[in-house]
GUVEXTOR-66270 format. One line per 2 residues: number of its first residue (from 1); for each residue x, y, z of C-alpha. Coordinates in Angstrom, 2 decimals, always signed. Layout:
N
NUM	X:Y:Z; ... .
END
This chain:
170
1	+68.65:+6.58:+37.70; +67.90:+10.33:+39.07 .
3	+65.88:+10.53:+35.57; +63.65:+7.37:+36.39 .
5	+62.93:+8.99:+39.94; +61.88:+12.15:+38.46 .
7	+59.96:+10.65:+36.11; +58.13:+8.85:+38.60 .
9	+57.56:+11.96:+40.86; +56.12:+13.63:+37.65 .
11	+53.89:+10.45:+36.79; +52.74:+10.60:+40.61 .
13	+52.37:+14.34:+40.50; +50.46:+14.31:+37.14 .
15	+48.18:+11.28:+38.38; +47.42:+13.13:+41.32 .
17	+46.61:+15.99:+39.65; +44.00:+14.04:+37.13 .
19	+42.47:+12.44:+40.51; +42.52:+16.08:+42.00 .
21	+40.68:+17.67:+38.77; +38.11:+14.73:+37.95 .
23	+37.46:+15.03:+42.19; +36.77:+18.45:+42.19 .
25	+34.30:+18.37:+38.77; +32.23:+15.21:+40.51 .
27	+31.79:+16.89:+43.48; +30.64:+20.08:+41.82 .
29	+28.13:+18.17:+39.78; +27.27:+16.91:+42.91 .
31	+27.12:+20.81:+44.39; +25.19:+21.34:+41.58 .
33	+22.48:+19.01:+42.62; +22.46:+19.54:+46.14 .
35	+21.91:+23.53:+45.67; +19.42:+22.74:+43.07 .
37	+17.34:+20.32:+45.55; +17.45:+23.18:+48.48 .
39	+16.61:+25.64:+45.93; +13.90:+23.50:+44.66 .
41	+12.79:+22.87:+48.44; +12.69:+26.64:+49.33 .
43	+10.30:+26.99:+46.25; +8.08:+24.38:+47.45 .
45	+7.83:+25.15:+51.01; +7.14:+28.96:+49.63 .
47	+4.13:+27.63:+48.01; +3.00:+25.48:+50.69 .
49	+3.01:+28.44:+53.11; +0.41:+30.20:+50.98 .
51	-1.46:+27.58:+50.08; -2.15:+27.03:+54.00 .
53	-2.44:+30.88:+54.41; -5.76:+30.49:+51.80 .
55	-7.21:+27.32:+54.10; -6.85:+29.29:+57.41 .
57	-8.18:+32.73:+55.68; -11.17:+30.24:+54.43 .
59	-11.65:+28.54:+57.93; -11.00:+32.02:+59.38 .
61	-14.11:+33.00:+57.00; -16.42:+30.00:+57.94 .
63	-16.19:+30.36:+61.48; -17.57:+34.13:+61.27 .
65	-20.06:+32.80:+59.01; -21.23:+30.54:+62.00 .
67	-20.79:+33.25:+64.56; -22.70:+35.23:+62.92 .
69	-25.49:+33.09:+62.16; -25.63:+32.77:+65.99 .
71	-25.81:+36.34:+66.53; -29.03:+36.41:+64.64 .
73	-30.28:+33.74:+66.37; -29.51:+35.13:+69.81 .
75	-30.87:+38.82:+68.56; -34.38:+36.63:+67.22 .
77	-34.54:+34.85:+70.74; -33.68:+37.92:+73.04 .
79	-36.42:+39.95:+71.07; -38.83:+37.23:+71.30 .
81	-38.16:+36.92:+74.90; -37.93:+41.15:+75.46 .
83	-41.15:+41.53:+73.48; -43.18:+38.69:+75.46 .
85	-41.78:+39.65:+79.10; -42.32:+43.71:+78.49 .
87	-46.05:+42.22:+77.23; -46.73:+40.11:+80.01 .
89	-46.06:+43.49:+81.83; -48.29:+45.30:+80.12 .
91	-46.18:+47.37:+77.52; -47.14:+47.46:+74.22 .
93	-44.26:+47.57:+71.12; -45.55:+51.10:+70.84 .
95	-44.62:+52.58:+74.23; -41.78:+54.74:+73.78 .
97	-39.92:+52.74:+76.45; -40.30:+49.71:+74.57 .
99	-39.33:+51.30:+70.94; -35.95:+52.97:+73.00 .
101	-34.98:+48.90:+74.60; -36.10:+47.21:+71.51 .
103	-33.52:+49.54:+69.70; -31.06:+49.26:+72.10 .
105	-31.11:+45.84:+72.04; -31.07:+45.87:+67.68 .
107	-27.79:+48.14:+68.06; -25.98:+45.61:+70.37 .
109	-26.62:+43.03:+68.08; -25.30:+45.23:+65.31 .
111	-22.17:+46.21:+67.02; -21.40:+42.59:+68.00 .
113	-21.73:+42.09:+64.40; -19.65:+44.67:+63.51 .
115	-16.88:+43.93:+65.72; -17.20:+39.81:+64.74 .
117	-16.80:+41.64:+60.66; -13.67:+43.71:+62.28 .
119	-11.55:+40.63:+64.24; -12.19:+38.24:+60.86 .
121	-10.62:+41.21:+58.50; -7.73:+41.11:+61.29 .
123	-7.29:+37.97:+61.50; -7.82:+37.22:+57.78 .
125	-4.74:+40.07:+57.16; -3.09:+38.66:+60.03 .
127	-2.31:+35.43:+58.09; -1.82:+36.73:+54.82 .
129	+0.89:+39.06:+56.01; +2.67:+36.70:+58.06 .
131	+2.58:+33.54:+54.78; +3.67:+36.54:+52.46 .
133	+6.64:+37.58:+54.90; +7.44:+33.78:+55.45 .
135	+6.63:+32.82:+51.74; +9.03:+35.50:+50.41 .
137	+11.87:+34.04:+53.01; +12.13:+31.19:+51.34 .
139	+12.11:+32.41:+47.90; +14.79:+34.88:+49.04 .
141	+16.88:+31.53:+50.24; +15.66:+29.93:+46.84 .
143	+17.12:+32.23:+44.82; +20.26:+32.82:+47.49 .
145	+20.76:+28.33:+46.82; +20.65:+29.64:+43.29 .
147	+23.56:+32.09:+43.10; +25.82:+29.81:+44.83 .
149	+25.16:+27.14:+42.64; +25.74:+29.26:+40.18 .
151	+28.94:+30.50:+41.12; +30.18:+27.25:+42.28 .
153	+29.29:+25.17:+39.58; +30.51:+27.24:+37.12 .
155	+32.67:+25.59:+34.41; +35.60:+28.14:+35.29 .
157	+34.95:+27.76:+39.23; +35.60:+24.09:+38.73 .
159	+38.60:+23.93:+36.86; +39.74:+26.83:+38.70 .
161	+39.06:+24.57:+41.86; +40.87:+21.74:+40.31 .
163	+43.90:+23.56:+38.89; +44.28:+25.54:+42.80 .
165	+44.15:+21.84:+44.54; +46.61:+20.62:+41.35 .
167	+49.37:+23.62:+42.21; +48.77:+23.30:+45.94 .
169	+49.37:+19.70:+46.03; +52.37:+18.62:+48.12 .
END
């Protein structure tokens, strides 16, 4: 009778070992996938970073394109409108006064241009830098989802796993 008990125990013990092993090898397949998906995610949201990083550097681009167009127009008006009021007054474009505010007016509109040139660099560098330093954070946790599925999916991490949860079973 003691034999028929022990059996038992052993047929319980073994069964719950089998359950225990083909447990721990579905869920790793399972680990597998999940790790692969973040992985796979991280990638993706990598790429999506820079590919909004070139659509703001473009719009970034386009709207100092317009600015600038309106500079010129602003210079054209405001030396139409010097050129007509120091006229009406009597100055002609070859006074020496005139020549020195005519100038001074042409090197305001080139330093507004200059300085429009200078804040769309910046701001074009601005977003590159920050969608490279984002971009390479999530290929960093990419390749971080990687190594741990690696590791855990590993045919000697799972039966390992199983064979610790086999001996450890009470």
């Amino acid at each position: 009778m003691g034999g028929a008990v022990g059996l038992g125990a052993g047929l319980v013990w073994v069964g719950h070992g089998l359950s225990t092993a083909a447990s721990v090898i579905g869920s790793g397949v399972t680990e597998d996938r999940y790790y692969r998906s973040m992985a796979k995610l991280a990638y993706e949201q990598a790429d999506q970073i820079e590919a909004n990083a070139r659509r703001n550097t473009q719009y970034i681009f386009e709207d100092a394109a317009y600015q600038n167009s309106q500079l010129a127009q602003d210079y054209a008006r405001l030396l139409g409108e010097q050129k007509t009021t120091l006229a009406a007054n009597g100055l002609n474009t070859r006074s020496e006064t005139v020549q020195r505010i005519l100038k001074n007016s042409r090197l305001n509109a080139q330093m507004d241009q200059e300085l429009l040139e200078q804040n769309m660099q910046r701001a074009i560098f601005e977003t590159n830098t920050q969608a490279s330093l984002e971009a390479a954070q999530y290929r960093t946790q990419a390749k971080q989802y990687e190594r741990i599925r690696r590791n855990k999916s590993g045919w000697f991490a799972r039966v390992g796993t199983a064979l610790n949860s086999i001996l450890n079973w009470k």
